[in-house]
N, C-alpha and C positions, 0 to 999 in steps of 0.2 A: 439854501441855507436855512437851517431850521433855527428860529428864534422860540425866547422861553413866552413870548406872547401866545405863539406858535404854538406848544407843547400845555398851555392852559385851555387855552380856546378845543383841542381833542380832549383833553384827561378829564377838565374839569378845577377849581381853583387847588390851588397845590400850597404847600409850606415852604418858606425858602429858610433855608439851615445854612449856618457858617458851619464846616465840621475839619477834623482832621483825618486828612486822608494819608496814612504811612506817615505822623507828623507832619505833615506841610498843610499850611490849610486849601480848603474847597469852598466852594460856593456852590448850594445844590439845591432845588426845588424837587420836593418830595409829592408823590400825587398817590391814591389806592384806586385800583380797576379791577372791575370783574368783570370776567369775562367766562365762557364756556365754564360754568361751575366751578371758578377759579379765581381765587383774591390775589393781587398781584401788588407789589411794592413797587411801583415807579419811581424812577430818581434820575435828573436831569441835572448835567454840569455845568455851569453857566461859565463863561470865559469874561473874566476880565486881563486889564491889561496890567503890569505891574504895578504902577501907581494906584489904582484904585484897587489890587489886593491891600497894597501897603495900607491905602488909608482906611478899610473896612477893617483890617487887624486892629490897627489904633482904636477906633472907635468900639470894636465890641473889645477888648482887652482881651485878644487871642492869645490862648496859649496853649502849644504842640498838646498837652496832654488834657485837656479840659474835656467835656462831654462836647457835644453836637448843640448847640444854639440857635433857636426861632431866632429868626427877625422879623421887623413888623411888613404888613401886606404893603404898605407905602412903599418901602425899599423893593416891594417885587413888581408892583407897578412900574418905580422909578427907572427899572430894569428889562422891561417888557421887552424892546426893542435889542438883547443882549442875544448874542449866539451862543447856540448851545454845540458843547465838545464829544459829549460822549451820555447815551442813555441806558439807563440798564433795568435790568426789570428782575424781579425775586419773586418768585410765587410761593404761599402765605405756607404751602407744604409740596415737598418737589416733588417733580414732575418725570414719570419714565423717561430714561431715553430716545424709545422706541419713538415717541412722541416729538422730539426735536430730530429725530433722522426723518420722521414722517414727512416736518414741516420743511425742515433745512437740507434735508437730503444727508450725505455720509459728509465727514470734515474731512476739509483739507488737508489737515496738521492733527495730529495730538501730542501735545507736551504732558509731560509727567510732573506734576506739583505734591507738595506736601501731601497728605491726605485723599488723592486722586488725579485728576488729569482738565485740562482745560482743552476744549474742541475747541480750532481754528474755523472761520468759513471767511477765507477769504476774499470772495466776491463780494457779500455781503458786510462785511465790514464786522461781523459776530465775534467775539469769544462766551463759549458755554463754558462753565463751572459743572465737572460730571463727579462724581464717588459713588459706588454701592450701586450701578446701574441707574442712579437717578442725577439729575439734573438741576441744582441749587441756584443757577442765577443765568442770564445772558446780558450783555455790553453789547451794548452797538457804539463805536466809535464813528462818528460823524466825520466825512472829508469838508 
């Protein structure tokens, strides 16, 4: 089980955001990696349980359409110990395809989205974001 202690201690100290995800809110620690000539936007979903979404909405005065919200490192302290859902990563300018078959091999699945298509890798737990032969984001969904 990957906790957001977890995901600070590899990345390095990170931001944690209230934001709205499809309207509904999120809880997310934001971290930047570079790696192989490559600036990456990390972002890690932290899972609470319903009562303590509820009580974080009360307290930052959440609302579906607001921007994305710091909160203080205290509450990511307070939090260290929280399971993370789902991690995903954005590199700062995308990345070939060729370069995510290299890594992940061919996908399982391709669904066809607005604008382009989403690669499946269902052993690994991946969805890639493809368009234009490039590659704009990957999700790892955490079991």
């Amino acid at each position: 089980t990957l906790r957001l202690d977890d995901v600070s201690r590899v990345l390095g100290p990170g931001q944690l955001w209230m934001i709205s995800a499809e309207g509904e809110p999120a809880l997310v620690s934001r971290y930047q990696l570079d790696t192989d000539g490559q600036t990456w936007r990390a972002q890690a979903t932290v899972e609470l349980v319903d009562a303590q979404m509820q009580s974080l909405i009360v307290a930052q005065n959440w609302q579906a359409d607001m921007h994305d919200q710091p909160l203080s490192s205290e509450v990511a302290q307070a939090l260290g110990d929280y399971p993370i859902v789902r991690m995903s990563m954005q590199p700062q300018t995308p990345i070939a395809v060729a370069q995510v078959i290299s890594s992940l091999g061919n996908p399982d699945m391709r669904l066809d989205i607005a604008g382009g298509e989403t690669w499946i890798y269902q052993r690994s737990g991946a969805a890639v974001s493809v368009s234009n032969e490039e590659a704009h984001s990957i999700m790892f969904g955490l079991r």
